[in-house]
BABAFI-883857 format. One record per residue (C-alpha): residue number from 1; residue in one letter; x, y, z. Coordinates in steps of 0.2 Angstrom, whole numbers, padded with zeros to 4 digits. Layout:
N
[rec NUM,"A",[X,Y,Z]],
...
***
This chain:
265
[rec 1,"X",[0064,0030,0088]],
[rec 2,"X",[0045,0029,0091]],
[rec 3,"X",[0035,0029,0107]],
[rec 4,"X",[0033,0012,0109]],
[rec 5,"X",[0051,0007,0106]],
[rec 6,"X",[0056,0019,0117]],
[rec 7,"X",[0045,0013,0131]],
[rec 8,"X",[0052,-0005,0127]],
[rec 9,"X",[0071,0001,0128]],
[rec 10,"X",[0068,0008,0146]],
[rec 11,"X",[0061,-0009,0151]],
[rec 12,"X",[0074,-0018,0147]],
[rec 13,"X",[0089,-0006,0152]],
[rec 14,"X",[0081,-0009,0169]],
[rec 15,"X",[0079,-0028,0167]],
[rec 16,"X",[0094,-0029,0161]],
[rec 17,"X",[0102,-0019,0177]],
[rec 18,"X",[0095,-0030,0188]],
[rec 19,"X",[0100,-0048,0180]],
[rec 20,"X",[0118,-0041,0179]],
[rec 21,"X",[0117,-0036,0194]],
[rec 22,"X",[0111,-0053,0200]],
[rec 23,"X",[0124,-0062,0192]],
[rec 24,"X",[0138,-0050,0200]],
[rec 25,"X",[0130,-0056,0218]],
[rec 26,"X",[0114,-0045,0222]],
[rec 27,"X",[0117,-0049,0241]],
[rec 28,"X",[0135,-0039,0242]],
[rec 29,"X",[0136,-0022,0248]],
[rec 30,"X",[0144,-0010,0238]],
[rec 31,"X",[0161,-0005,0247]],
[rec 32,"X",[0158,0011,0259]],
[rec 33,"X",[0166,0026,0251]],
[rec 34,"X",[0167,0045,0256]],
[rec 35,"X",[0158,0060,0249]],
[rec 36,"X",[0158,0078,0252]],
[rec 37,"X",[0145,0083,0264]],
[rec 38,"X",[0136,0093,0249]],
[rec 39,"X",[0136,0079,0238]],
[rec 40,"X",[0125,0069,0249]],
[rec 41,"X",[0112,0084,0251]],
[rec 42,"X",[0113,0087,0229]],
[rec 43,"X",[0102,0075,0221]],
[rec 44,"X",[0094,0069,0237]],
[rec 45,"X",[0078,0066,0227]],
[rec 46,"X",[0083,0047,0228]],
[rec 47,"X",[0069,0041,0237]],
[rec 48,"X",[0074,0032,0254]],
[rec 49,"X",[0058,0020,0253]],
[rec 50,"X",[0063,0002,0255]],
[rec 51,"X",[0046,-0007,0250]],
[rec 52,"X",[0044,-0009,0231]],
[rec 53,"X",[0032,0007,0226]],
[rec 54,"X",[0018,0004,0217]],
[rec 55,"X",[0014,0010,0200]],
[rec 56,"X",[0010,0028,0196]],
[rec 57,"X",[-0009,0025,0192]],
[rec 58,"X",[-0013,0046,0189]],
[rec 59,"X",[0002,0047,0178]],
[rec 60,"X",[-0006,0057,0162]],
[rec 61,"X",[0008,0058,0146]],
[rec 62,"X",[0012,0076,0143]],
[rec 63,"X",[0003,0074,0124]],
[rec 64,"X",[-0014,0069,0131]],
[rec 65,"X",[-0013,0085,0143]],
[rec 66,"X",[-0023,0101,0141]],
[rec 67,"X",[-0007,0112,0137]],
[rec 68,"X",[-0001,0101,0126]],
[rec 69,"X",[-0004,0110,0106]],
[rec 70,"X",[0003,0099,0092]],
[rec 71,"X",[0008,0109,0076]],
[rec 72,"X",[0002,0094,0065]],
[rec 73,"X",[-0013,0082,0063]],
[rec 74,"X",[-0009,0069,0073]],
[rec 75,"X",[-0016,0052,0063]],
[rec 76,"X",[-0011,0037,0073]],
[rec 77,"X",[-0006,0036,0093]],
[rec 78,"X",[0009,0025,0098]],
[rec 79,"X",[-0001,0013,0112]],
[rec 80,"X",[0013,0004,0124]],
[rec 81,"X",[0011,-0013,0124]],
[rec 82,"X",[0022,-0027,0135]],
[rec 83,"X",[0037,-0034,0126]],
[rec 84,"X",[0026,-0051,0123]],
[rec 85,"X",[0042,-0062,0117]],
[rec 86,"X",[0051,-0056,0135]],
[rec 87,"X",[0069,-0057,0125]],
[rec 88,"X",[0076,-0049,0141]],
[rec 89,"X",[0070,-0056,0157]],
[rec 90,"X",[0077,-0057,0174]],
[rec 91,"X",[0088,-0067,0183]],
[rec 92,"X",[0075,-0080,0192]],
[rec 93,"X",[0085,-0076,0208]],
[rec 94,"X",[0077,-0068,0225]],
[rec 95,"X",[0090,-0058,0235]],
[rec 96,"X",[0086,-0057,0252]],
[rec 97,"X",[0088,-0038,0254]],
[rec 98,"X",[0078,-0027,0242]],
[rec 99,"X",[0091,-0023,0224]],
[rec 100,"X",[0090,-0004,0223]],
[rec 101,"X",[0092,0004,0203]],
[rec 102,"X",[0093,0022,0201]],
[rec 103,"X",[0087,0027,0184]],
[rec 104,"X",[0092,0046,0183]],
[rec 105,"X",[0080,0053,0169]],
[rec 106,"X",[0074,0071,0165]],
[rec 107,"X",[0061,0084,0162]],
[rec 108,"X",[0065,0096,0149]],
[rec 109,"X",[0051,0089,0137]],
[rec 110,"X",[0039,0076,0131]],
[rec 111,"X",[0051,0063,0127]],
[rec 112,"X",[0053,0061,0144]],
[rec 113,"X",[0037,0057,0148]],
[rec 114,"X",[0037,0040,0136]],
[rec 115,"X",[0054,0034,0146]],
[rec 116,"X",[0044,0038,0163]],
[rec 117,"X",[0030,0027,0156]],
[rec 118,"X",[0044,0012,0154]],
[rec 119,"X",[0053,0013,0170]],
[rec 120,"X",[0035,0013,0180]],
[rec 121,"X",[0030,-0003,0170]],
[rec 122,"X",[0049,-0011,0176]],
[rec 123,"X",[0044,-0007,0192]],
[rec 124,"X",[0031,-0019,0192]],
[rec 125,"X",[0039,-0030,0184]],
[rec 126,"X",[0056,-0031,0197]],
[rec 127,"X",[0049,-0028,0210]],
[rec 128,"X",[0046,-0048,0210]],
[rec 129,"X",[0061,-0050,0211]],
[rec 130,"X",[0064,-0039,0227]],
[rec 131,"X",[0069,-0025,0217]],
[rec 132,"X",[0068,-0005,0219]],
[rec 133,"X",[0067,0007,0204]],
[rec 134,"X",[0069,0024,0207]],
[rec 135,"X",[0067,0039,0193]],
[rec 136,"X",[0080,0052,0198]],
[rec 137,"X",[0078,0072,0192]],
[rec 138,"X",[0096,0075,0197]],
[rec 139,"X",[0095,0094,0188]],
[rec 140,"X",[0085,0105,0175]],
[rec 141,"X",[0096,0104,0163]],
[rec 142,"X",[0109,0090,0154]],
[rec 143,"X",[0123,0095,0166]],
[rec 144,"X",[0138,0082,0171]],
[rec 145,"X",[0139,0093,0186]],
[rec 146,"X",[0122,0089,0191]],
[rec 147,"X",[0123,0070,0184]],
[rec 148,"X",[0138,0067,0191]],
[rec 149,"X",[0136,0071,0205]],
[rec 150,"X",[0119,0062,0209]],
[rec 151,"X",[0130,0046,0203]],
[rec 152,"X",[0143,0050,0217]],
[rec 153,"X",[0127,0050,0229]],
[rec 154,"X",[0119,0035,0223]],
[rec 155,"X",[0134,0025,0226]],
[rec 156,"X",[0137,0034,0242]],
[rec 157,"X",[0118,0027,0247]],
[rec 158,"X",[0123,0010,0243]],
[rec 159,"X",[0114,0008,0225]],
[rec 160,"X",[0120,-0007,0217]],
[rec 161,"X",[0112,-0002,0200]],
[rec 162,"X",[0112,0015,0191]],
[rec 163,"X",[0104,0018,0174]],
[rec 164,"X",[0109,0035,0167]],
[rec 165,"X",[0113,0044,0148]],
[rec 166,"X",[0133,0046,0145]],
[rec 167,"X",[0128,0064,0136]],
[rec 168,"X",[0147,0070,0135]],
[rec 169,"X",[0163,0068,0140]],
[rec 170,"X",[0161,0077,0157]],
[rec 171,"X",[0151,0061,0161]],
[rec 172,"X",[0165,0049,0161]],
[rec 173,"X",[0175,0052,0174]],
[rec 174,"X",[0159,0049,0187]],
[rec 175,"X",[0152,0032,0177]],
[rec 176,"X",[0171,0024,0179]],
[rec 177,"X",[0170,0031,0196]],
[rec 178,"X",[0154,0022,0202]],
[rec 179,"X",[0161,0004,0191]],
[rec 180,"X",[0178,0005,0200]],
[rec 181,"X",[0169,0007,0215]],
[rec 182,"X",[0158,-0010,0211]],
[rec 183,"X",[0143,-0004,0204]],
[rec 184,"X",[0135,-0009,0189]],
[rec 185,"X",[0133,0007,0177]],
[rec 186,"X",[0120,0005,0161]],
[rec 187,"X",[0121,0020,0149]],
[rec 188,"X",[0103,0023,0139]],
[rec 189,"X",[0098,0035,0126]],
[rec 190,"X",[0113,0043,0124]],
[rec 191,"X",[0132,0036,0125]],
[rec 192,"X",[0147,0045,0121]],
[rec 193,"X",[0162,0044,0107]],
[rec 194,"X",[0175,0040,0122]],
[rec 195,"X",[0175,0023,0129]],
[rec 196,"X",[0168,0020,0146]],
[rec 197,"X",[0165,0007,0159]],
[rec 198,"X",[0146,0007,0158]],
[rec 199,"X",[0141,-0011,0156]],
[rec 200,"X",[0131,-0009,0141]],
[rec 201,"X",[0122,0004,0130]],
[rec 202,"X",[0102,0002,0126]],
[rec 203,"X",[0098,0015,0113]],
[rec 204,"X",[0097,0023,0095]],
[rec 205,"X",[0113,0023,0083]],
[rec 206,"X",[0112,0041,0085]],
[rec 207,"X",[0120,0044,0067]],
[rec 208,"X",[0110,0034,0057]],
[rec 209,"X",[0095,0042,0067]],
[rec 210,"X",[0098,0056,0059]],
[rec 211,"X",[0101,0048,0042]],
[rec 212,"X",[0083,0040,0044]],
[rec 213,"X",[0075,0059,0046]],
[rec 214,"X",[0082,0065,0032]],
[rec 215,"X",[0076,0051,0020]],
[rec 216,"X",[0059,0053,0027]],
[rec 217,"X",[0060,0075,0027]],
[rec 218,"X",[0065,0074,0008]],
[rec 219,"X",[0053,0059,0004]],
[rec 220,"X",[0041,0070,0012]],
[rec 221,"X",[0045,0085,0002]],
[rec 222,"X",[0047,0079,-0014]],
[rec 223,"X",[0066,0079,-0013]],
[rec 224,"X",[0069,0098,-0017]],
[rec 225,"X",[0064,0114,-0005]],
[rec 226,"X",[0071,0124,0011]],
[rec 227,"X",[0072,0115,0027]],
[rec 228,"X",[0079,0120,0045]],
[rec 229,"X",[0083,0111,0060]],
[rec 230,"X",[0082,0113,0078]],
[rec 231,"X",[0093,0104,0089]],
[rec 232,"X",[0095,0098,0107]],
[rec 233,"X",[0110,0105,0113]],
[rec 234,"X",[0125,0107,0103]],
[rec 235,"X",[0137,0100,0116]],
[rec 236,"X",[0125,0084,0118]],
[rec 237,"X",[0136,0068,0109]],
[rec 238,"X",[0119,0060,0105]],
[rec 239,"X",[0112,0077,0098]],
[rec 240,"X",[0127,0081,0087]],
[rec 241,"X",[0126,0064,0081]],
[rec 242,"X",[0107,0065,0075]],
[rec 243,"X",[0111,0083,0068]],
[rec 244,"X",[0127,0078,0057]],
[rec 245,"X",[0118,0061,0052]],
[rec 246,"X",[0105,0073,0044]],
[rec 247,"X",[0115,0085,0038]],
[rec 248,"X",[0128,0073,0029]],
[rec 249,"X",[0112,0063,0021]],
[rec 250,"X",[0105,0082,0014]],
[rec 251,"X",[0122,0085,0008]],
[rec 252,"X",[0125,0070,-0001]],
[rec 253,"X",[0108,0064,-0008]],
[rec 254,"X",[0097,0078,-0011]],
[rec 255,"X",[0106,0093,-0019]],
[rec 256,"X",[0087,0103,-0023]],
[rec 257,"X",[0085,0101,-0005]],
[rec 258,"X",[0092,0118,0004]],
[rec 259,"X",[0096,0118,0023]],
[rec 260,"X",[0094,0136,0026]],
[rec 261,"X",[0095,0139,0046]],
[rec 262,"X",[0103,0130,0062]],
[rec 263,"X",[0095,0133,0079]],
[rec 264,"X",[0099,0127,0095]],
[rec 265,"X",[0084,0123,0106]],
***
């Protein structure tokens, strides 16, 4: 998935948030529930602002930085660009108290920084609508102790909205926790094999991702040669998914093509 649709995906997981929850009744309270005292200090990085913030104008993307170093020539620059047709748009609705979303996003690398961009630009965008967009850091690593537990606490805080990746099974039990508890879940980037009650999925079909890189590696190569691969995380759904959808395509297609090496990054 490229830069710019990656950006656009963001968008609208966030717009789509807020029009569903607009059409469950943005004006209702999610019911009061209880939380160990440590679960509401975890994950406090939910900021407790209640005016729509502005956009982040000294955001700088981690490629255009001075530590960034790129191992090949980079040609062409994805440039985001508004989604002109505006497919998804809000609900034309105003509620009286201010619509809270918690986007719970990460750190570990670049690809990051591309989300960031898109929930910043949805800020701008829902916040005419009385809307908040917060990006949550609940952990340094794709825990679903950490996630999990930053769900529990925005549903404690009263967020009616929570955007957030479904990387493995662990994740379940919290996202049906927050739905049963009335608030509206979206799962982006990565969803998992088990069914859940997130409202929808905005993302990659993580398989055929991998599929597509393979036909452009061996395209690239002339179809024969030794080839490695470095994953994510091995016990990441969406990972695995991109990894076996690669491997499969090598295996099947392309027998002069040898995979020599495995990695986990």
């Amino acid at each position: 998935m490229n830069k710019k649709i990656r950006i656009i995906v963001v968008m609208g997981l966030c717009i789509a948030l807020i029009g569903s929850i607009s059409l469950l009744g943005c004006q209702n309270k999610v019911a009061e529930t209880t939380t160990p005292a440590e679960t509401e200090t975890t994950a406090a990085q939910a900021t407790e602002e209640t005016a729509a913030p502005e956009t982040t104008e000294a955001w700088i993307p981690y490629y255009k930085t001075a530590d960034f170093k790129s191992y090949v020539k980079v040609e062409t620059e994805s440039v985001y660009k508004p989604d002109d047709e505006m497919l998804v748009k809000p609900v034309d609705r105003i509620p009286e108290e201010p619509v809270r979303i918690g986007v719970l996003g990460g750190q570990t690398n670049p690809f990051f920084d591309a989300v960031y961009s898109g929930v910043d630009a949805a800020k701008v965008e829902l916040a005419k609508h009385n809307c908040v967009v917060d990006w949550i850091i609940p952990g340094a690593t794709f825990g679903s102790g950490d996630y999990g537990e930053a769900i529990n606490t925005l549903v404690a805080k009263g967020y009616p909205g929570i955007a957030t990746m479904i990387f493995n099974e662990g994740m379940i039990p919290f996202v049906d926790g927050a739905v049963d508890q009335g608030t509206v879940v979206g799962a982006w980037c990565v969803d998992s094999k088990e069914s859940n009650k997130a409202l929808f999925f905005i993302g990659q079909d993580l398989y055929q991702g991998g599929v597509a890189a393979a036909e452009a590696l061996a395209k690239e190569i002339g179809g024969k040669g030794k080839v490695a691969i470095v994953t994510g995380f091995y016990s990441v759904y969406g990972h695995e998914q991109r990894r076996l959808g690669f491997v499969d395509t090598i295996k099947e297609k392309y027998p002069d093509i040898k995979i020599i090496g495995e990695a986990e990054n």
